[in-house]
N, C-alpha and C positions, 0 to 999 in steps of 0.2 A: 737313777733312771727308772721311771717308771714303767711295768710290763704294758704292752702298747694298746692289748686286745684283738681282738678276731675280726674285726670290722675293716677289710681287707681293701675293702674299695674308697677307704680315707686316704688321700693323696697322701694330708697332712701326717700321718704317721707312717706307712706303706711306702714303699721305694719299688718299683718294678724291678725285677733284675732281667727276666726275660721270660719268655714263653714256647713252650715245647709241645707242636702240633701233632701226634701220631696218627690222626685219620687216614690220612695215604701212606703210610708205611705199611708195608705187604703181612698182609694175613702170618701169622707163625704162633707158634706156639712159647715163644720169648720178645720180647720185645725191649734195645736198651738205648738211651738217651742219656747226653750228655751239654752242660750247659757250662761253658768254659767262657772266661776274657780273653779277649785277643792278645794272640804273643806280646809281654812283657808288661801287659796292662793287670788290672784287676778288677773286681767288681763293685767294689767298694767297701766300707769299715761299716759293720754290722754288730748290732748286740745278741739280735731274734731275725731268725730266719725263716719263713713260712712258707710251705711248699703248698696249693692248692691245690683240689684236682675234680675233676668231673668223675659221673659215670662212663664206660665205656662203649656201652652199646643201650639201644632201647628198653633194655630190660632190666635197665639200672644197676648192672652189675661195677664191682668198685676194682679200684686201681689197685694192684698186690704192688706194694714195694721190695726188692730184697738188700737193696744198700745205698746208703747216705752218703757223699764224702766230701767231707768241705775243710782245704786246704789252705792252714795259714803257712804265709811266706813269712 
């Protein structure tokens, strides 16, 4: 298999899995988000997984991540 590249908005290589809005979640000093399949489903067989992400405010400040977790059954 070949590595797919970065060019995220190729249907053809890229699978959506989902998307996580935090604009209206309340102001705090942590903020955590979780992106699960529905009871007893999954999200599909993957080789590369790519998480995207914006800035978070005007001022171009970036997304801190502190943990990954992707569960095989």
């Amino acid at each position: 298999m070949t590595e797919p590249g970065w060019d995220v908005s190729d249907a053809s290589v890229f699978t959506p899995l989902g998307s996580i809005d935090t604009a209206s979640a309340p102001v705090g000093d942590f903020t955590a988000a979780s992106l699960r399949a529905p009871s007893g489903d999954d999200l599909g067989s993957f080789r590369w997984i790519v998480w995207q992400t914006a800035p978070l405010t005007n001022l171009q400040e970036n997304t801190s991540w502190q943990e990954f977790a992707v569960e095989i059954k």
